[in-house]
N, C-alpha and C positions, 0 to 999 in steps of 0.2 A: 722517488719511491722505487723501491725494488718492481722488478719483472720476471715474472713466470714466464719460460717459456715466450710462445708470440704472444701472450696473454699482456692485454696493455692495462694498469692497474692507476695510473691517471683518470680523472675528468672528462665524459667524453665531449663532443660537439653535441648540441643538439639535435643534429641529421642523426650522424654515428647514432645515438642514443634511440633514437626511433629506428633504425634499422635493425639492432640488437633487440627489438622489445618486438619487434616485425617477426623477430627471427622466432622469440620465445613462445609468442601468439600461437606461431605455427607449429610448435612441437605439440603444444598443448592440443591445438587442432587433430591432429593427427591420432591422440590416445582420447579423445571422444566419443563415446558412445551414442546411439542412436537419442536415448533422451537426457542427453546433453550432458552426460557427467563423463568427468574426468579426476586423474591425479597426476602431479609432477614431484616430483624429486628434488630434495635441494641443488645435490648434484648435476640436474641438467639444465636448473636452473641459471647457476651457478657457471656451466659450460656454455651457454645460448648466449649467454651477458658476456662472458670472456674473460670473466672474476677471478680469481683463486677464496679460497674460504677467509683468508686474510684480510682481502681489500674488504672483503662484505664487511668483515667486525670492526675493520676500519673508519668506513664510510659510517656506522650504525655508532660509531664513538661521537662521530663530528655532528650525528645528528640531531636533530631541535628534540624532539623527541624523545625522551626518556623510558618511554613505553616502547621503543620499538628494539626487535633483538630476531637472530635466526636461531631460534632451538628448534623450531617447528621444522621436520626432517620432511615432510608430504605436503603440498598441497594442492590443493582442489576444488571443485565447483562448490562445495560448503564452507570452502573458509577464500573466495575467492577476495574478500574485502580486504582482507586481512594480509595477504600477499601484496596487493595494490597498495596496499598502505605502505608496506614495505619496501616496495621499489619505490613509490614516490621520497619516502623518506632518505633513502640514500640518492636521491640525485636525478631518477625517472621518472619525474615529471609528468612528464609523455603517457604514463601508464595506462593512465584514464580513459585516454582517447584511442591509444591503440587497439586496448582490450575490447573497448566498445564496437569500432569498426572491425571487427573480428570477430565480435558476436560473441564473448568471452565474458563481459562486464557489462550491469547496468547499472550507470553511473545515480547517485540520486536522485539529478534533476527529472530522469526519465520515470524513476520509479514513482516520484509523484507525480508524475504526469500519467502511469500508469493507473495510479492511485482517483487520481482527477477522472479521468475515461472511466472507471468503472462506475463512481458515484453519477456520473453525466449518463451512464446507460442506465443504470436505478430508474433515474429520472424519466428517461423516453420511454420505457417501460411501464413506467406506474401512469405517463401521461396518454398512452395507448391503450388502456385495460379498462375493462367493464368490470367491475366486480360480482362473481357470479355468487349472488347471496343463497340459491339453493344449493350451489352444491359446497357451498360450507358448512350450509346448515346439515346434511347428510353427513361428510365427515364429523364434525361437533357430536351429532347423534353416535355416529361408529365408539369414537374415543372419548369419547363421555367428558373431556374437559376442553379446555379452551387453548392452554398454549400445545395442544398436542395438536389438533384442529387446525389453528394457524402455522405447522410445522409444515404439512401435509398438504396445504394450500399455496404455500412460497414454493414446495419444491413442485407444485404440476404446474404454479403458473409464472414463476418466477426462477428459473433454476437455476441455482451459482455456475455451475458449467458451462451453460451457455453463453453468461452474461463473460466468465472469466479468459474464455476461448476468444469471445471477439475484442473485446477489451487489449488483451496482448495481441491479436493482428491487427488491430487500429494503430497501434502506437507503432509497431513493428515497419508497418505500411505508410507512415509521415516518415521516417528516420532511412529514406536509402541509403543512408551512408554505412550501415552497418551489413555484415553478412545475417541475413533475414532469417535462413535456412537452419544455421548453426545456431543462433538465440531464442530463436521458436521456443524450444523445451524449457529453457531458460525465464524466457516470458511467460509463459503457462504456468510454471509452476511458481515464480514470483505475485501471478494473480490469485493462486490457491492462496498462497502463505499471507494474502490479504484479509481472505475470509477465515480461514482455517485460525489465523493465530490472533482475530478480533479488533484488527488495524481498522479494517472498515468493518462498523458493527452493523452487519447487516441486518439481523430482525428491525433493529433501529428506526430506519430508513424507511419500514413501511407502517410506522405510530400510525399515518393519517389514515391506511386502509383498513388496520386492526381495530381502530376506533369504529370505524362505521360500522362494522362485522360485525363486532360487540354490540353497537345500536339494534343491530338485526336483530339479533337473539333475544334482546331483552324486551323491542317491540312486539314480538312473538311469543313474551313469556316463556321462552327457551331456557334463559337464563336471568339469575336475578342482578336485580341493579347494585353493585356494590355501594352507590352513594347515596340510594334510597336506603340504605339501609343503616349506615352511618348518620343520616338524618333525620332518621324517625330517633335512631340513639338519643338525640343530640335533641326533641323538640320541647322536654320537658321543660316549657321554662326559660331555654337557650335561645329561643327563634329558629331553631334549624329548619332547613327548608331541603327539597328534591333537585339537585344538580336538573339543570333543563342545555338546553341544546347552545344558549345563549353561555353558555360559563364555557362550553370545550370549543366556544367560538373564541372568547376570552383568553383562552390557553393558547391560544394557536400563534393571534395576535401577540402575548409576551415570551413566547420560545421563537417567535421573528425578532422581537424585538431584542432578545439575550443573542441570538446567533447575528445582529450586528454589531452590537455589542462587544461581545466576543471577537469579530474580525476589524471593531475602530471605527465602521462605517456606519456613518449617517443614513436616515431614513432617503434619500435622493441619492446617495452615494452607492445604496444597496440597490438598486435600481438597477445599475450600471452592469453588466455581465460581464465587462471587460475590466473593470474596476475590483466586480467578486473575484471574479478566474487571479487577479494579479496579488490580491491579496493572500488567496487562498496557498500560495505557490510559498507566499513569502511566510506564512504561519507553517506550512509543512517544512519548508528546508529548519524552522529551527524544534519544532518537537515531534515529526518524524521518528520513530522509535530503534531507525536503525540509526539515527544520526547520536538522538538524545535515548538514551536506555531509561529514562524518567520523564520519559513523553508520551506513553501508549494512551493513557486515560485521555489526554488533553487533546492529541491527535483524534482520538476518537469524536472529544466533543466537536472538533473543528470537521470532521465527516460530516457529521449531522448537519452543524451545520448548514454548511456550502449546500445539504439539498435542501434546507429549508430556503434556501436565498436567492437558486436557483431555479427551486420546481414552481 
């Protein structure tokens, strides 16, 4: 194959090749901003790796790949997948791991692992809480309806920021291998884009507090029972009867029983935390929504889930 210059347009070693990806790590490093964004160039892309533009559409001809090509002249912390793909595709392999130990890329498995951590903090949350039934009932009274009431109640005692903040230093702080410093921003805002774009549906998550809340209101004639009132509808004749405390006990029991369901696992099986955690990992790598673009919904269900299995 022709050569550019000292430009070697061969195969590298697998060392060689991690040290060119070592190198490009660091350019990027270096045009990073304080919360963590960046852009590169094809061009110094292209110069870091030792390429000429040639060898690239080269290597992109031989590859498995039919999707993958360089027309994209910039890239950057938004389209950081997208590049990774691109160098693994031609031959860098390695991309994965360098980017990550540089604080550049967070590879899948960590994002559901990020993903994991946050739902597990839901959990020690909701399992630390008193629920303060007057001063919901105060807000309720302020905002005159109910899911306004419970908006107002998650953010003073539940706050996504807090939860999103420790969440990304938990995960940040198991993984030394990575520059911690440089991914921070990274991780922060990987946990925003949890809540924010409805990966984990968080109102979700708190069905069992909202329930009781509601109980409040309606033992208080605060508010009225929506199922008392669909079964007076419903008594002419019909048998209808007033939903009692025993039926959202009922409910609980078969939305445990759908979320083992849902992950394969047997009643003794769901038991297992290590058994939940292993399944849960293995449902996320395949409908995960960055992996599967036709997996938000499913993913979602499998959030709920894992707290139903876990809490």
């Amino acid at each position: 194959m022709e050569t550019h210059g000292n430009r070697n347009t061969h195969s590298d070693s697998p060392g060689h090749s991690s040290q060119k990806l070592s190198r490009l790590a660091g350019r990027i490093q270096q045009t990073m901003d304080l919360r963590g964004r960046w852009k590169i160039h094809r061009d110094d892309i292209m110069d870091a790796l030792e390429m000429e533009l040639e060898d690239f559409y080269t290597r992109i001809e031989r590859s498995r790949s039919p999707l993958v090509n360089f027309a994209t002249h910039e890239y950057g912390h938004e389209n950081i997948g997208s590049l990774i793909t691109l160098l693994e595709d031609i031959g860098y392999t390695e991309a994965p791991r360098v980017f990550w130990e540089a604080g550049l890329f967070i590879p899948y498995d960590i994002q559901i692992e990020l993903q994991e951590t946050v739902i597990e903090l839901v959990s020690r949350e909701k399992s630390l809480h008193s629920i303060d039934f007057l001063s919901f009932e105060s807000m309720f009274n302020t905002f005159g309806n109910f899911p306004g009431a419970l908006d107002v109640y998650l953010d003073q005692f539940f706050p996504w920021e807090h939860l999103r903040d420790e969440a990304a230093e938990l995960v940040i702080e198991s993984h030394p291998e990575t520059t911690g410093e440089l991914l921070r921003p990274s991780m922060v805002g990987l946990a925003e884009k949890l809540f924010r774009k409805g990966y984990v549906p968080y109102r979700d998550l708190f069905a069992d507090i909202f329930l009781e809340l509601r109980h409040y209101l309606i033992l208080h004639g605060l508010m009225e029972d929506p199922w008392e009132r669909e079964s007076h509808s419903r008594r002419s004749g019909e048998g209808g009867r007033s939903r009692t405390p025993g039926d959202e006990a009922s409910d609980r029991r078969n939305e445990k029983r759908r979320a083992r369901s849902l992950f394969g696992l047997s009643e003794p099986e769901a038991a297992d935390p290590v058994r939940v955690k292993r399944r849960y990992k293995e449902l996320m790598k395949t409908y995960h929504p960055d992996i599967n673009p036709m997996g938000l919904e499913k993913s979602k269900e499998i959030n709920t889930a894992y707290l139903l299995l876990i809490g």
